[in-house]
Structure formats: structure tokens, C-alpha cells
N, C-alpha and C positions, 0 to 999 in steps of 0.2 A: 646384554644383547639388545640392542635398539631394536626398535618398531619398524614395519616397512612403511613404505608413505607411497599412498596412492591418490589420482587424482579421478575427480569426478565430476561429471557436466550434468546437471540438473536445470528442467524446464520447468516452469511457472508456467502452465497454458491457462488464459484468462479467455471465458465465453461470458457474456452479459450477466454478471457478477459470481460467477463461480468457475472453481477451480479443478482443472484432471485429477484423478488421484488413481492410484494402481492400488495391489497388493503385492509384499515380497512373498515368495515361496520357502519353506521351512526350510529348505535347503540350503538355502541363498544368506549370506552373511546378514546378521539383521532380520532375520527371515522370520515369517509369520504378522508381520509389520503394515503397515499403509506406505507406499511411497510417493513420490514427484517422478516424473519417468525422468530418464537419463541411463550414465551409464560410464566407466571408465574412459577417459581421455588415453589415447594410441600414441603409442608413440612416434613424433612428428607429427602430431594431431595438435590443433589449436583448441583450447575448452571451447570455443564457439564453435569450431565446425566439427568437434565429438558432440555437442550440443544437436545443431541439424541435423546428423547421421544418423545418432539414436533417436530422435525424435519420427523421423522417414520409418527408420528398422521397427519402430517398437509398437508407436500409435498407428502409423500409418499415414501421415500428414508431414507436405513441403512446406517449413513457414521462412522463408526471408529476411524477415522484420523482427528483429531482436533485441532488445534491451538486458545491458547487463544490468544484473540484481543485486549483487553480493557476490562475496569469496568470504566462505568460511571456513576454517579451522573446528577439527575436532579429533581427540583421541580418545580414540578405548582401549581396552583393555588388549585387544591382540594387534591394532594398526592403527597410520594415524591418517586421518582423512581430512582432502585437501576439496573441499565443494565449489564450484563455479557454477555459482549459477547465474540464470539467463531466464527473461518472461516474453512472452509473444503472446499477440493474442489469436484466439482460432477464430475465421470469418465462417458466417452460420454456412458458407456454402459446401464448408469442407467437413462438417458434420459427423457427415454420412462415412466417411472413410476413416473413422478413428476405428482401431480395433478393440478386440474383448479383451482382458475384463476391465479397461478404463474406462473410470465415470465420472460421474458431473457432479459436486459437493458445494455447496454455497460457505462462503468462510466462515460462518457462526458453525458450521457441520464437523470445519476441520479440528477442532477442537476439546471435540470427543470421538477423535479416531487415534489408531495408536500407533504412532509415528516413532521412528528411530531418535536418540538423544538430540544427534546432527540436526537435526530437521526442526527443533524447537524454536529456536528464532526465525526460520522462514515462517513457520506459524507467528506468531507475536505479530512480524510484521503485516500480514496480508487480514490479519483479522484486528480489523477498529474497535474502540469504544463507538457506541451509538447515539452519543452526541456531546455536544463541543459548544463549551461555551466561550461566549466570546467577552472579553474583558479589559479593561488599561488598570487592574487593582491586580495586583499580584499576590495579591493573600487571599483573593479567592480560591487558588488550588487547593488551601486549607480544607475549602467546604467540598469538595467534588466528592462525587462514588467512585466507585470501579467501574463504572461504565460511562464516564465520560474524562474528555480531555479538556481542554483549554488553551482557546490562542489567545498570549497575551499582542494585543493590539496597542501599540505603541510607538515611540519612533525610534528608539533605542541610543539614548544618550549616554552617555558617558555615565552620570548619576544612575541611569537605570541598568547598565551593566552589574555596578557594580551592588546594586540592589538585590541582581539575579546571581551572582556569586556566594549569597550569603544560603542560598536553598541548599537542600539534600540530594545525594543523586537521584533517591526514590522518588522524589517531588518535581524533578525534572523527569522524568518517564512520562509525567499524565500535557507536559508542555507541548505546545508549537508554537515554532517561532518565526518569525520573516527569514528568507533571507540575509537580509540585509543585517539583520541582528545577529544570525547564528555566523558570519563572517568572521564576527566579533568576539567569538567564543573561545576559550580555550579547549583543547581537544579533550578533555574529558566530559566537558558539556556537552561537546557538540555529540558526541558516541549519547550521553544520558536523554538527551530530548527526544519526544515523542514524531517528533515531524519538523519538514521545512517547509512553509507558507510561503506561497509566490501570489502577489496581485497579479492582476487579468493583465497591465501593461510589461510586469515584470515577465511573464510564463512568455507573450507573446515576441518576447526580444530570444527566445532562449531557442536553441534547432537541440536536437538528439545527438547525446552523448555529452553534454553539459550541465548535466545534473551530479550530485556528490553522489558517488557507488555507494550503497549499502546503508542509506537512507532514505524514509519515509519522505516522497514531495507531495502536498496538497495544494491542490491552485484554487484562484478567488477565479471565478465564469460568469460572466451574465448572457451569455449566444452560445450556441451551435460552434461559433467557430472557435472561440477559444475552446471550449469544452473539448473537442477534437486537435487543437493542438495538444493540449496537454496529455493525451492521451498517444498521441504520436511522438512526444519528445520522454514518455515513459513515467508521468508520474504515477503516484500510487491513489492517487484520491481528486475528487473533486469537490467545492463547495460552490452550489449555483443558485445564484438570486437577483432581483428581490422573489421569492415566491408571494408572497404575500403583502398588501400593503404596508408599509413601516414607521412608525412616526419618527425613527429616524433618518427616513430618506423619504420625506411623503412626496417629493414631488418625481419621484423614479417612479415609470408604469410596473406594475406588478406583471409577473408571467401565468399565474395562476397555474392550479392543480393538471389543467388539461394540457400547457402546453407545456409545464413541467416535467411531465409524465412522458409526455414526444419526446421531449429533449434526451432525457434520461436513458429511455431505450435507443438509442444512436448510440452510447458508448460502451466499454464493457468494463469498466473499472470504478467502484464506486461512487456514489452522488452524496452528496447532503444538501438537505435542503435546508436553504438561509431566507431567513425574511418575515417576519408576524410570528414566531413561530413559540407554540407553547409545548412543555415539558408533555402535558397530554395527544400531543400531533402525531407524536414518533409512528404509530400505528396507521395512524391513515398517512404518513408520508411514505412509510415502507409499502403500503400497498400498492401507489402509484409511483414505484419505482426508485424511491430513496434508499440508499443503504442506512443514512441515516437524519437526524437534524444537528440544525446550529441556529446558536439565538444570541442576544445581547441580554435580554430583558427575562428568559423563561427560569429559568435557576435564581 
């Protein structure tokens, strides 16, 4: 006897770095669980506007501005579940009109909550490593922890494709890569990598809805304005520099801590901060507003 197969619209609501979360009811399939609000797609319902409906019905908030996220696939044990999901982010003015019992969680939080199987990769993806190094040496992924990734910064030749062919899928998980690179990939690469790197001139060519579904995008920011693109065209991340003076860009002005910290609060989707940056900073960068750092030199 087959499974039924149902479909269901789940929201990502992003407020200056953290995430809504609910609770299911014992009752409720999954129940006893943390969830992402949403809710069954109607039939002659689009997953997007079962997306807004539930989101109106459940939290209490109109949001407009949607990005899709993913389409996931999952079965259990009595059905098999079809997720679509969607991220928007809440403007602080609509706050006040979320209802009980949804609340505010920062992504290091979601991590020890106890979410449905389904929901495991939407975690992975919203919660980062806390910092990134930056490199053109490809055996440096060798040296990394579990709490960092690595963009390899390169220009992505032919010789070095085939360089990056020769890694493990697990070795590609801690990667990011350009663009321009992951183009170049074969599709089992491009699923294994940790992220897509977009330069400030690349992010700023791109409008919404032109990003790969169901991958991780980080963009390179030095202003206000890219950093608000990118945020408007739906990536997941941002990396924003120089913070600090560089020896290798000494003659770029530095933004420093103070206007760092301005900058950071304008957006709601995480920062890293790039530029001077040492392995011991992550702390006073997280305090003025980084989710996290990034370095050349620190690792």
C-alpha cells in the first residue's frame, strides 16, 4: 500500500539574525517537536500563496517579499512529505503583531532544539561555521575545524577544476566557491559545496529570483548598498570589508568597528567580518554585530 504524499509551505522568517520558531502540539503529526510555521498547500493553492495564507492565519503578519529557499523531499514512516519552502524577512515594525507562542531563536540556538527529521537541512543550512578562511591552497581544507569553512579564492582553470575533482564529498561540505567556479561543476559537486561566493560587482548584476534554489549564497560588500542588495535578491550570508586595515589591500580605507557595527544592523541576515582579522577577534566581532569573521592571514 503506498504512502500519501502531502504538500507543505514552510516560512524562514528572518529578524536581525534570528529565526521564528513555534512548537507542534502532541497531537499534531510530529507533535511535541519545534517547528518553522507554515502549513498544508490547498488544493489549487500555489506553495507560495499557502505560504502567505499560513503565515497571516498562524503568526499574524502580511509579508509580500519572499524568496524561495528549497523543496525538500522527505519520508517517514506513515507519509511522504513534499516541503516548500520560502524566507522573508519580518521589518521590526511588524513585531508587535506576531502571535503566541512564536519566538525569536538566533541560529546557533536552533541547534539544540528538537526539530522534525524534514527540517534537518533547513537547519545545516541557516546555521554557519563561524569563520572562513580565505585561501588560493586547496589543502588547506585539510587543516580546518568544524567551525570553519573556506573559500577557495582562485580563478578557476581548467587545471584547478580538475584539482577540485580529486576531494571527498565530506571535504566539499566545509567549501565555497565563486560563482563562476560552481558553473563548472558537476552536479554532484555542486549539491556537496558549502556555499556560492558572489563578488560585490557580481551580486550587483543579479535582481531576485536568480540565485540557484536551495543553495547557500554569500556575497563579498564593502557599502550599505551592496549589503542591501544582497539581502533583497535573497542571499544567505554576507562578507563585509576591509574592517580593519590589510596588508593586503593597504591602500583601501578601513570601515572600522564603529561603522561596522552601523552597517551590520541595517541588515537581517548574517555578516562576517573581513579584513585584519585574527582567529582571537571572533568575540569582539560578534559583539558589534558579526555573525561571524573571515581572514587570509588568521588560521
Amino acid at each position: 500500500m503506498s504512502k500519501p504524499t502531502i504538500h507543505v509551505a514552510i516560512a524562514i522568517l528572518l529578524h536581525q539574525g534570528k529565526v521564528l520558531v513555534g512548537w507542534r502540539e502532541a497531537k499534531q503529526h510530529q507533535g511535541n517537536k519545534h517547528e518553522f510555521p507554515g502549513g498544508k498547500v490547498e488544493e489549487g493553492e500555489t506553495p507560495l500563496a499557502a505560504c502567505r495564507r499560513e503565515i497571516y492565519e498562524e503568526v499574524g503578519v502580511g509579508l509580500q517579499d519572499w524568496h524561495t529557499f528549497d523543496v525538500i523531499h522527505h519520508e517517514y514512516d506513515d507519509v511522504i512529505v513534499n516541503l516548500h519552502l520560502f524566507h522573508a524577512i519580518v521589518p521590526t515594525a511588524l513585531l508587535n503583531e506576531i502571535q503566541q507562542p512564536w519566538a525569536w531563536y538566533s541560529r546557533d540556538e536552533l541547534l539544540s532544539l528538537n526539530f522534525p527529521k524534514a527540517n534537518q537541512a533547513m537547519i545545516q543550512r541557516l546555521c554557519w561555521a563561524h569563520q572562513i578562511k580565505i585561501s588560493d591552497q586547496l589543502d588547506v581544507l585539510t587543516q580546518l575545524h568544524q567551525d570553519q569553512l573556506m573559500y577557495w579564492r582562485v580563478e578557476g582553470t581548467q587545471a584547478q577544476i580538475v584539482e577540485l575533482s580529486a576531494l571527498r564529498v565530506e571535504q566539499l561540505s566545509q567549501l565555497i566557491l565563486n560563482v563562476d567556479i560552481y558553473t563548472k561543476l558537476n552536479t554532484i559537486q555542486q549539491q556537496a559545496i558549502s556555499a556560492i561566493h558572489l563578488k560585490q560587482s557580481q551580486l550587483m548584476s543579479l535582481k531576485q529570483g536568480d540565485l540557484s534554489i536551495g543553495k547557500r549564497h554569500i556575497a563579498a560588500c564593502h557599502d550599505l548598498a551592496a549589503m542591501q542588495q544582497a539581502q533583497r535578491i535573497g542571499c544567505d550570508a554576507i562578507v563585509l570589508s576591509p574592517v580593519l586595515a590589510t596588508a593586503t589591500h593597504p591602500e583601501t580605507p578601513a570601515l572600522g568597528w564603529q561603522q561596522f557595527k552601523a552597517l551590520a544592523s541595517q541588515v537581517d541576515i548574517p555578516v562576517f567580518a573581513l579584513g585584519g582579522m585574527q582567529a582571537s577577534d571572533l568575540g569582539l566581532a560578534q559583539e558589534r554585530g558579526a555573525y561571524g569573521i573571515a581572514g587570509i592571514r588568521f588560521l
